[in-house]
C-alpha positions as CSV (number, residue, x, y, z in Angstrom):
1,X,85.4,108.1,95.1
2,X,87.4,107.8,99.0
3,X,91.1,107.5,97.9
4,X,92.6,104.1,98.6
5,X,95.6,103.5,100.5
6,X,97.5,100.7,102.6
7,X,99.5,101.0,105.7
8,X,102.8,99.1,106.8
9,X,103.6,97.9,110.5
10,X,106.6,98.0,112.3
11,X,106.3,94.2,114.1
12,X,108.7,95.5,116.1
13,X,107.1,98.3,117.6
14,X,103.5,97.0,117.3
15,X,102.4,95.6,121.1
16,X,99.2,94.8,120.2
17,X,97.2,97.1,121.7
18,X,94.5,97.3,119.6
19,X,93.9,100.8,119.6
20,X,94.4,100.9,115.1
21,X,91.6,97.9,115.5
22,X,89.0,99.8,117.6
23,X,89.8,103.4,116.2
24,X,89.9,102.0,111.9
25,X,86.7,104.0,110.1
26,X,86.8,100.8,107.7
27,X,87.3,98.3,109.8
28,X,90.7,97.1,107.8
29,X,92.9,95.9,110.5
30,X,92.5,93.3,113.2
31,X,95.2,90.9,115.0
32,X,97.0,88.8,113.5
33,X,96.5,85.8,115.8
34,X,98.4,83.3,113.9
35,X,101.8,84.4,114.6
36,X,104.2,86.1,116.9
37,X,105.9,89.4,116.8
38,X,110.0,89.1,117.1
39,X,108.6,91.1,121.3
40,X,106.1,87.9,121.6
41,X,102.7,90.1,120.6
42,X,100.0,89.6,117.6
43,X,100.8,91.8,115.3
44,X,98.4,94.0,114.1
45,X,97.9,93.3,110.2
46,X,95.8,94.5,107.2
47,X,92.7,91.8,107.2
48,X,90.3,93.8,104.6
49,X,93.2,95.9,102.4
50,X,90.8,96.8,99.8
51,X,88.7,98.3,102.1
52,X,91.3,101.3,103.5
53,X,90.9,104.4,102.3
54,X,94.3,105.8,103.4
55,X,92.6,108.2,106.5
56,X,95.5,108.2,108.6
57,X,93.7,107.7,111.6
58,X,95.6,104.2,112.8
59,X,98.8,106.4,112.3
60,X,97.9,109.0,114.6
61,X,96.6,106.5,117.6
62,X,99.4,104.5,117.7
63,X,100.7,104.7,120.8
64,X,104.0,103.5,119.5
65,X,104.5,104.8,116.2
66,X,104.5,101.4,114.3
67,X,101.9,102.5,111.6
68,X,102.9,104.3,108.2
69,X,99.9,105.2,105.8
70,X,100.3,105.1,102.2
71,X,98.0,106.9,99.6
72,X,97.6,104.6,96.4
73,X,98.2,101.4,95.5
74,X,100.8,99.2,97.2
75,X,104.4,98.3,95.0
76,X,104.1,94.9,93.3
77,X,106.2,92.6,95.1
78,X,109.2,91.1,93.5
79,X,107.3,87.7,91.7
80,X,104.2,89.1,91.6
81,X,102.5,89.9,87.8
């Protein structure tokens, strides 16, 4: 079984670029076209998180270094059950 994983991205270094979108094995990430980085882009954004498999590969393209890969499963955010 792939391991699973989930990645976090700096909106404030992401420029859009695509370049985690193209280069994603799984397909995960895409645009986030309904909303604005604080540097005016479209951030990039998990769309399918159940699909990454933690490969590191959107890490390593990044031009700007705005994508941190985690092995697991994500925290539970404060509310959820």
């Amino acid at each position: 079984m792939p391991a699973k994983g989930w990645v976090e991205i700096n909106d404030l270094y992401c420029k859009a670029c695509e370049t985690c979108v193209t280069d994603c094995p799984k397909d995960v990430l895409a645009l986030d076209m309904s909303r604005l980085s604080p540097r005016g882009y479209h951030p990039a954004y998990m769309a399918r998180p159940e699909d990454c498999i933690a490969c590191g590969t959107c890490a390593v393209v990044c031009p700007d270094a705005a994508i941190t890969v985690y092995k697991g499963t994500p925290p539970k955010k404060e509310g959820e059950a």
